[in-house]
N, C-alpha and C positions, 0 to 999 in steps of 0.2 A: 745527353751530350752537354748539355746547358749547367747542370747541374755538375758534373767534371769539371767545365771552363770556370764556374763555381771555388770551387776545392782547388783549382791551380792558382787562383787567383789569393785566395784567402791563405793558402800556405806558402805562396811565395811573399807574401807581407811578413806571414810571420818568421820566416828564415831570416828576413831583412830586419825584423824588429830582434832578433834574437842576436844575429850578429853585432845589431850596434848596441847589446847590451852589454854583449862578454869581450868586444871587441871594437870597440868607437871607432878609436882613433884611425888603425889599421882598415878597418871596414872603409870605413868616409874617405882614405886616401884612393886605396883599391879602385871604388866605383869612382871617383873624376878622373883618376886618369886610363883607368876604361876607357871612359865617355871621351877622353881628349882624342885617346889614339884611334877611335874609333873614324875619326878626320881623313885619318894619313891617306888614306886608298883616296880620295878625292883630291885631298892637296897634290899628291903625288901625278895622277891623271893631269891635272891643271896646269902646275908648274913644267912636268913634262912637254904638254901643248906649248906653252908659252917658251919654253927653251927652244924647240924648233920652230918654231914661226919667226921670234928673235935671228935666228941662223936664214934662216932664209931672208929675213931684213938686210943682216948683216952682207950675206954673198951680192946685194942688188946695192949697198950701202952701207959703206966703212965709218960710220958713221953709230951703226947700231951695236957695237961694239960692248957697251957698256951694259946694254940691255941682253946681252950676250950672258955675259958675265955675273949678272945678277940673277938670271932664273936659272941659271947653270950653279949655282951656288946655291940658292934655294932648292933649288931641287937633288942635289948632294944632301944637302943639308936633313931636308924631310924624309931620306933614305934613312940616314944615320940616326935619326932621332927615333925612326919607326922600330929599325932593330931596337936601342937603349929602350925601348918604353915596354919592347918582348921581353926583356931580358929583367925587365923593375917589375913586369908584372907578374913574370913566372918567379922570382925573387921574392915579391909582396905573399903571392898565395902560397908560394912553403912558409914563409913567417906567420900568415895569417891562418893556417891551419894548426901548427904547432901552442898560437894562441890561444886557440879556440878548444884544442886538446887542454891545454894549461886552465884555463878558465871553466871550460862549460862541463869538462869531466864533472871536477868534483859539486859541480852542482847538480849534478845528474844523480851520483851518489846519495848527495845530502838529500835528496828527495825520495830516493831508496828508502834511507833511515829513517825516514818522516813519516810516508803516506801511513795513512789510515790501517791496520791489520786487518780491518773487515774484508778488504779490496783483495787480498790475497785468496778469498774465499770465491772471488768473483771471476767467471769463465771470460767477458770479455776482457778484466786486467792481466790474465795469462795470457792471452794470445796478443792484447798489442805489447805485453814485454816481450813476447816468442817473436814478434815482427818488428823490431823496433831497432834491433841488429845489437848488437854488441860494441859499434862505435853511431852513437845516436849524434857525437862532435862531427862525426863524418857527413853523415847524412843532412845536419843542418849547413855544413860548407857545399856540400855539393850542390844542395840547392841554390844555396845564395850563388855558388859559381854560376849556376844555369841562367840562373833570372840575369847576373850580368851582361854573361856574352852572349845570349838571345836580345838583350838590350842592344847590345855593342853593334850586334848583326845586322838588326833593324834601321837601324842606325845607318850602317854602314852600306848598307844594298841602297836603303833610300837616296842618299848622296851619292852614288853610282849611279843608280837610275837619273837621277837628275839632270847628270852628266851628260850619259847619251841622250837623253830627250833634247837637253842644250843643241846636241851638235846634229840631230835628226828627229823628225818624231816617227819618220816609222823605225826607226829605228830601238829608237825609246820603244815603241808597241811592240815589236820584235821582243826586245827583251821583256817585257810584261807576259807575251803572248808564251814564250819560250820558258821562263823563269816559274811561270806559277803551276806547269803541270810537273817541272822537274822539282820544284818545291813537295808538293803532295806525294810524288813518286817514292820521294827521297826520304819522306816523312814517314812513310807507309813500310819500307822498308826496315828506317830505324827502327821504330815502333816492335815491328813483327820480330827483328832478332832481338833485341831487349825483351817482350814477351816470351823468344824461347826462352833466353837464359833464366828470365822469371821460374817459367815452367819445369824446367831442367835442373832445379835447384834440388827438387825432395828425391829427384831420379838418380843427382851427383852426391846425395849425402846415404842413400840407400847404398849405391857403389862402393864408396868410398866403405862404409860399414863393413860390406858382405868384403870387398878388400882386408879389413882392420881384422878381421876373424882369422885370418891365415896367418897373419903378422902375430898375433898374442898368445902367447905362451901358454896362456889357461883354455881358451876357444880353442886352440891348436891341438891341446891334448884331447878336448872333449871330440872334436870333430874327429878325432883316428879313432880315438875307441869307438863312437858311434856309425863310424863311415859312413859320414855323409860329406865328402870332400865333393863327389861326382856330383851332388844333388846343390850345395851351394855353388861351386862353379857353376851349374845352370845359370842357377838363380842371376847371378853375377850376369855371364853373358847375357841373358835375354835383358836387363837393365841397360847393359853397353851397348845395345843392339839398338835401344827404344833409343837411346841418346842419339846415338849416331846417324838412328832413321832423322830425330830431329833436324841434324845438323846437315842433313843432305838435303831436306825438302826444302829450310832456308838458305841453301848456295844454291838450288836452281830458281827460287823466284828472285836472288839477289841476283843471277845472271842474267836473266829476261830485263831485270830493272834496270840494269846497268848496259844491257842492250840497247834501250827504248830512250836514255837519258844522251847515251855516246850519239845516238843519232838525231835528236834532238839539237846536240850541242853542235854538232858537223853542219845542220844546215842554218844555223842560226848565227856562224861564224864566217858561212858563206856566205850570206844573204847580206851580213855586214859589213864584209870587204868589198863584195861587187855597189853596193852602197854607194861605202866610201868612195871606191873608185871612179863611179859615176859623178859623185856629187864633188870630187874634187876636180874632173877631168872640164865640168860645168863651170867651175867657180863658184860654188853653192859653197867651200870645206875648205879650209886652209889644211894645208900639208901638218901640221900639227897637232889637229884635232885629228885628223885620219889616222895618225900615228900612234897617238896617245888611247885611240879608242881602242885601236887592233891589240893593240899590248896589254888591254885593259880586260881581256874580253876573258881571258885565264882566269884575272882576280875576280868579275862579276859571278864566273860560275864554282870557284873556291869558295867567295862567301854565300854566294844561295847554299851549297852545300852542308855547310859552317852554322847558316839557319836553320835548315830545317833538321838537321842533329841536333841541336842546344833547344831547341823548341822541343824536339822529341824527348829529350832529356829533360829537360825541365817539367815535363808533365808527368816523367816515371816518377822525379825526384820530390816533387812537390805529394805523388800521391803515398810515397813512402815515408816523408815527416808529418803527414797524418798522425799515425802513431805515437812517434816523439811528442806529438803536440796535443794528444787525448791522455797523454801520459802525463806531461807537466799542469795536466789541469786536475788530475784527479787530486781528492780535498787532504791535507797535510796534518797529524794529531797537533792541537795546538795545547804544547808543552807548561806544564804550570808551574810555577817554579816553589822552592823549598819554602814549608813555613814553620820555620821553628826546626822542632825535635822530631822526630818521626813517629808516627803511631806506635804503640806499645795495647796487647791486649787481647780481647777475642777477638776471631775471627765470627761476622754472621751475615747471613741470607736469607734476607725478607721476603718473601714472597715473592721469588725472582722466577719469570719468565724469560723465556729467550728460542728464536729463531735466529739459524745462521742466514746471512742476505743471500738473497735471491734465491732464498729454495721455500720452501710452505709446511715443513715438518717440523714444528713444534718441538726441541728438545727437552727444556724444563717447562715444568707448570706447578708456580704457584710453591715453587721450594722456597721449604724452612730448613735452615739445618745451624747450627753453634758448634766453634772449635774454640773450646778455652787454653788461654795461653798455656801454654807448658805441656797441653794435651798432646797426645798419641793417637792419629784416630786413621780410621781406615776405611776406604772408599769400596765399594764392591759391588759387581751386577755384571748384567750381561753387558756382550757386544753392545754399542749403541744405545746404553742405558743413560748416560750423559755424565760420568762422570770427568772425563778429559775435560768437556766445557765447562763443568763446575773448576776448574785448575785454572783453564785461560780467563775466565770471567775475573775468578782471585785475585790474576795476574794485572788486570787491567789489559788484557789483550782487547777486550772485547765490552762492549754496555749493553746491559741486561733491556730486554722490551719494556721491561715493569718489574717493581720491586727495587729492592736497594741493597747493595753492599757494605757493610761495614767494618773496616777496620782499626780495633782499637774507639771505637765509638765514632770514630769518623769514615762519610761518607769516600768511598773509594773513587767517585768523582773527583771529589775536591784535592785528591792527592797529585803526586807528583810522579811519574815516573822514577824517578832514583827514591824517592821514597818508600813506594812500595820494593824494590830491589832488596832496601834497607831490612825490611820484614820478613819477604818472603825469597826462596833459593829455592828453584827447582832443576830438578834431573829429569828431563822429556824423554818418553818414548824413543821419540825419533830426533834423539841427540843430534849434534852436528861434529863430526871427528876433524879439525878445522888442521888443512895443512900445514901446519905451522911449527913452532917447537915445541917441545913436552913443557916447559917453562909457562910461553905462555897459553896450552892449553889447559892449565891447571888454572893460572892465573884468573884465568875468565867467572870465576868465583867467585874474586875479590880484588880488584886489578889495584887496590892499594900494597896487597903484599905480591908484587909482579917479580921483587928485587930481595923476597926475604924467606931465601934458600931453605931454611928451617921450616916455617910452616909449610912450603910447599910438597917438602920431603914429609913431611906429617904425613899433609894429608892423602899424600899416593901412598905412605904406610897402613892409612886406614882404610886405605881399597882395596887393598892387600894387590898392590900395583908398584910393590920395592924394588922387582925385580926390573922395573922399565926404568931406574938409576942409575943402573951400572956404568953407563956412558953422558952422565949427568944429566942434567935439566935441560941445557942448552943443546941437545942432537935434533934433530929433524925428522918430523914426524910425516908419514905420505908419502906418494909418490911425484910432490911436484919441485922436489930438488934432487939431485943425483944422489948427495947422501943422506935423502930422507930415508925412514925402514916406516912400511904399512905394517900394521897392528893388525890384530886378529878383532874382530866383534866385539868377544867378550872383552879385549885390553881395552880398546876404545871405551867399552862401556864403565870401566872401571875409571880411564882416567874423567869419563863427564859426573862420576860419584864423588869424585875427589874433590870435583868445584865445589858440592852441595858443603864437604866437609872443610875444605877453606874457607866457608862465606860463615861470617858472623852472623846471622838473621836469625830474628825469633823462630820463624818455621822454615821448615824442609820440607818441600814437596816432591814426593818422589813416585812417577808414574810410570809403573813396568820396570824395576831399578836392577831387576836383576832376570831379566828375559832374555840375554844373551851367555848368561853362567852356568855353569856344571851344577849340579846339586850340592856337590862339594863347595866348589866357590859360592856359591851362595848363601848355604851355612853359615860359613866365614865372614861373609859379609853381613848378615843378619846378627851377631855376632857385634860388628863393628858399628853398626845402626844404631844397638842397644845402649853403647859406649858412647859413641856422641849426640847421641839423640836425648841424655840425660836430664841436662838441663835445656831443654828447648823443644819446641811442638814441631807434630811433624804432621804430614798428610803423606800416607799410603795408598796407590793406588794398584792392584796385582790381583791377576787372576787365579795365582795361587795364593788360596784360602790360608794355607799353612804359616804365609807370611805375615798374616793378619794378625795373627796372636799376639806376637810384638805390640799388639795396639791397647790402650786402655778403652777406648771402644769401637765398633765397628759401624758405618753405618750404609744399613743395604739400600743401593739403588734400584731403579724400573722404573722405567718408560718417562725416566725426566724427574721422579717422583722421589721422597723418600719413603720407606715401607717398613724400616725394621731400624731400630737403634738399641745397641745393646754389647754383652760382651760375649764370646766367641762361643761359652757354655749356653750364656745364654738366646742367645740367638738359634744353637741346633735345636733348639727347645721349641721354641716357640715364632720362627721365623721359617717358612716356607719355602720360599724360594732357596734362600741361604743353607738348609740343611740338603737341600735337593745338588746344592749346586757342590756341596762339601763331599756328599758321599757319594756322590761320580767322580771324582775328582780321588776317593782315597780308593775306591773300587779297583783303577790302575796298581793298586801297590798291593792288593792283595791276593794269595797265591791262589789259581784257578784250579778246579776239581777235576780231572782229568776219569773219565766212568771205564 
């Protein structure tokens, strides 16, 4: 518990430090006139008193007239102000969230683009991005909302209590003795329905799902052939069942709560009329304070109420910018900037070691390997032999444990992000088909010719991806515009070949290039590889052997290692693994003997 009160504390500082970063001005206005209005319930109780006590001067003496008149207008007065300060505050927090949207989004983003690549490999940065929601501007308002008006609260019950303690003290005790178990009740309860909905989240997104299956057109047709309509509707209902069991168990403890609180309140309203009545019937109570108390008695248990939500709030809220806030700390690549020309030359790898973080399996050890410029070379092994990471190492995705990068005789350290871009162009595996237009999905090659139709048209010519022109550069790719049209695999994969063949770079790196093509297209494209791969080196990475040839040499990987360097004849020769893995591989193409 200590350790919670910890965490609420330490992140609602930081909500408050974060707002008056992206949001000073707005923020600092916000909180004092909180704090101001946070008054009125008190002014308003006092002036009240003092208006009728005045009336009652006045009926015994025409005299009081004046004093009539003045707490009758102050107290007009502090009504009127109370609303305008509702109405500037709920005004303030739509402007200052829109702010905060405007501002802290794209810093959110920019640290997207920044952090570290290694972190992406890291299971606890997947899961506070999975938690972290999708508006992290929201969750840092909400907090700061919390910490306010649990300020404001506090605040505001204290000066109330005051009040009655002023005009009685059991009275005052009454409300202490009354207010602190409907605090905790109330607290207890918020708590526990914010816990369901917590809990209820993976049961309404499973729902929602097993719903999304009936709706889509592809699921729709798989689920009739398969007939399993009867067996997902299960499914379905017993999810809507577990929810709904939820939401019964907490409307009957919120009915007992609201049992236990209503009765609480009935006798804690009596006990302070018969009070009052006593103590004014005594002369202990002017008619005023008894007046002002009874009317007051609604607002003391509105804002206990007001507490102990904004209190229960601020504790969900505080412990879900956790998140946001282990997120803005992790370490950012710090960008080095151009020097000069850009490397030109071989590509080499000194006795490069390398583990990915936080796991123990060693994938390189102790690699040597040389790609001279101009060269054609081709990467080849098994599953998990480490050729991907030899690409992202290339890339600067990643810094090797030990050994050195070189390119162009310069340390791949000392380079610069766009530098290296300059050099190297690759086609990944697991491409990204980015919703966007054909224009600039090509573009992302080279986003200087973003605007120059000609090479663009080239280079989807050289993917043999002509046919995705018809309807020009400019149509809409995916499903997240009405007149976007989704691509097949293989188009996708053709147009992320075409960025390789827009980008100017010494080398192409191309890993799996043709894993989503027909034997035919790919031909075709091996073909077109040949043709722009002329003047420039390139890095092959493909488990078809066949494609390898293309390469002026091959070099075989295992277990992190190199093992075999050579050319394609020679390699069957005298390379082990390589002829093993060649003639499995041609064994499919050959005609079976049937006895």
């Amino acid at each position: 518990m200590h350790k919670k009160i910890l965490v609420v504390i330490r992140n609602s500082i930081f909500a408050l430090k974060t707002m008056f970063t992206y949001a000073p001005v707005i923020s600092s206005t916000y909180i004092v006139v909180s704090l101001v209005s946070s008054s009125f319930s008190v002014i308003q109780i006092l002036f009240l008193q003092y208006l009728i006590d005045s009336v009652v001067e006045y009926s015994n003496s025409a005299n009081a007239v004046s004093s009539v008149w003045l707490w009758g207008v102050l107290y007009v007065t502090s009504l009127i102000a109370a609303g305008v300060y509702r109405f500037s505050l709920a005004k303030m927090g739509r402007y200052l969230n829109r702010k905060l949207t405007k501002t802290l989004s794209p810093a959110v983003i920019r640290k997207f683009s920044s952090i570290e690549y290694r972190y992406y490999e890291n299971s606890r940065f997947k899961d506070i991005v999975t938690r972290m929601t999708q508006n992290p501007q929201q969750t840092v308002h909400n907090t700061f909302f919390s910490v306010v008006t649990s300020t404001k609260s506090i605040i505001n019950l204290v000066g109330i209590a005051i009040v009655f303690f002023a005009a009685s003290v059991w009275i005052g005790l009454g409300a202490a003795l009354i207010g602190i178990p409907m605090s905790i009740l109330d607290f207890k309860n918020t708590k526990k329905q914010m816990d369901l909905l917590k809990e209820a989240t993976t049961d309404h997104r499973k729902r929602d799902y097993l719903q999304g299956l009936f709706t889509d057109k592809h699921s729709a047709y798989e689920i009739k052939i398969f007939n399993a309509k009867n067996y997902l509707f299960q499914l379905w209902n017993l999810i809507n069942e577990k929810i709904f069991s939820r939401y019964k168990k907490i409307t009957k403890e919120t009915l007992k709560t609201s049992t236990v609180v209503s009765t609480l309140k009935i006798l804690y309203t009596a006990f302070t009329v018969i009070s009052l009545a006593i103590g004014f019937i005594n002369g202990n109570i002017s008619l005023g304070v008894a007046v002002s108390i009874i009317s007051s008695i609604g607002k003391l248990f509105s804002v206990l109420i007001t507490t102990s939500y904004s209190t229960s709030s601020l504790v969900t809220r505080a412990i879900e910018i956790e998140y946001y806030r282990e997120f803005m700390a992790f370490d950012e690549r710090q960008e080095k900037t151009d020097k000069g020309m850009p490397p030109t030359g071989d590509i080499v790898f000194e006795n490069v070691c390398f583990t990915y973080p936080d796991t123990t399996r060693k994938i390189l050890h102790n690699l040597n390997l040389t790609i001279k410029s101009g060269e054609k070379v081709a990467l080849v092994g098994a599953n998990g032999s480490g050729k991907s990471t030899i690409v992202k190492l290339m890339c600067g995705l990643y810094k090797p444990d030990s050994g050195r990068i070189f390119i162009g005789g310069k340390d791949i350290t000392t380079l610069s992000q766009n530098d290296i871009s300059r050099v190297l162009s690759v086609v990944f595996q697991d491409f990204v088909p980015y919703q966007m237009t054909l224009r600039e999905n090509v573009a992302f090659g080279d986003l200087t010719k973003l605007h120059d139709d000609k090479k663009l048209s080239e280079a989807l010519e050289l993917a043999s991806a002509e046919s995705l022109l018809q309807k020009g550069l400019d149509r809409n790719l995916g499903r997240l515009t009405e007149d976007g049209i989704d691509l097949s695999k293989g188009q996708w994969q053709r147009i992320a070949i075409s960025r390789a063949f827009l980008s100017s770079a010494d080398f192409i790196i191309l890993d799996e290039p043709t894993a989503s093509l027909d034997p035919v297209a790919e031909s075709s494209m091996y073909e077109s590889f040949v043709k722009v791969l002329r003047n420039r080196g390139a890095v092959i990475i493909s488990h078809r052997l066949a494609s390898a040839r293309i390469a002026d040499k091959i070099i075989v990987i295992d277990g992190g290692e190199v093992i075999g360097c050579g050319t394609h004849e020679e390699l069957l020769k005298d390379n082990k693994l390589y002829s093993t893995m060649f003639q499995m591989q041609s064994a499919w193409y050959k005609p079976s003997v049937k006895g």
